[in-house]
C-alpha positions in Angstrom: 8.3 -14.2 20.5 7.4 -17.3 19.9 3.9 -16.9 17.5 6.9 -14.7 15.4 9.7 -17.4 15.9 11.9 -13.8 16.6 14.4 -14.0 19.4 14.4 -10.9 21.1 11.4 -8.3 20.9 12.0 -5.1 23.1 9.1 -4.6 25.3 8.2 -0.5 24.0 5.1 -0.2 22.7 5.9 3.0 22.8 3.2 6.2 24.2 -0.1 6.5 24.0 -1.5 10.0 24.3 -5.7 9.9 24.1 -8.6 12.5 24.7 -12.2 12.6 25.0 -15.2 15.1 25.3 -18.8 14.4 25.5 -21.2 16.9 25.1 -25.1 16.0 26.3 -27.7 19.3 25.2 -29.5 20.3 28.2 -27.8 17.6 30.6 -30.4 14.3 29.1 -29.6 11.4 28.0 -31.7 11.2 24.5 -28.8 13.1 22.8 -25.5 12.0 23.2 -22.4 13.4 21.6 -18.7 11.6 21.9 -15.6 12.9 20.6 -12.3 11.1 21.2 -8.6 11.1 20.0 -5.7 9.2 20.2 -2.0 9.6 19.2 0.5 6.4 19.4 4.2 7.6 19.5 5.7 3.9 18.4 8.8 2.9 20.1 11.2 -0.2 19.4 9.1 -3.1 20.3 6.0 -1.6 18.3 8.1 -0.9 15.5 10.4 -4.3 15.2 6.7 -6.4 15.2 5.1 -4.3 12.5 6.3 -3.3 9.0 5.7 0.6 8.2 5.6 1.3 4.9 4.2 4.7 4.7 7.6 5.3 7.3 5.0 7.5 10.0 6.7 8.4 13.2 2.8 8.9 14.8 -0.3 6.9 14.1 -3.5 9.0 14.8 -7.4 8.3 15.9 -10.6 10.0 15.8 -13.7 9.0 16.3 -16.9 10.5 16.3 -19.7 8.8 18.2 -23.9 10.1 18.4 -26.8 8.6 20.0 -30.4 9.6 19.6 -32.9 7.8 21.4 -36.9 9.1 22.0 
């Protein structure tokens, strides 16, 4: 409130909803394999600090993560 000199904010953030799966070949550790995603399902607070222009009711993630080491 006061870095946005706004009087009242409501406190929703609103839902996060997130998933991950790592896979490993043959159970080692030289091959790793991540694969997350994340929904955000804004509510009031979320959407009174930050301007949407595209007008999205969700905001998605996914991110892809490998690590090879010998």
């Amino acid at each position: 409130k006061a870095l946005r000199s706004e009087g009242t904010i409501p406190r929703t953030i609103g839902w996060d909803l997130s998933a991950a799966a790592i896979y490993r070949p043959k159970a080692i550790q030289n091959v790793v394999f991540r694969l997350s995603g994340a929904v955000l399902d804004p509510g009031k607070g979320f959407r009174d600090l930050f301007t949407n222009a595209g007008r999205r009711d969700r905001y998605y993630s996914l991110l892809l993560n490998g690590i090879l080491s010998f």
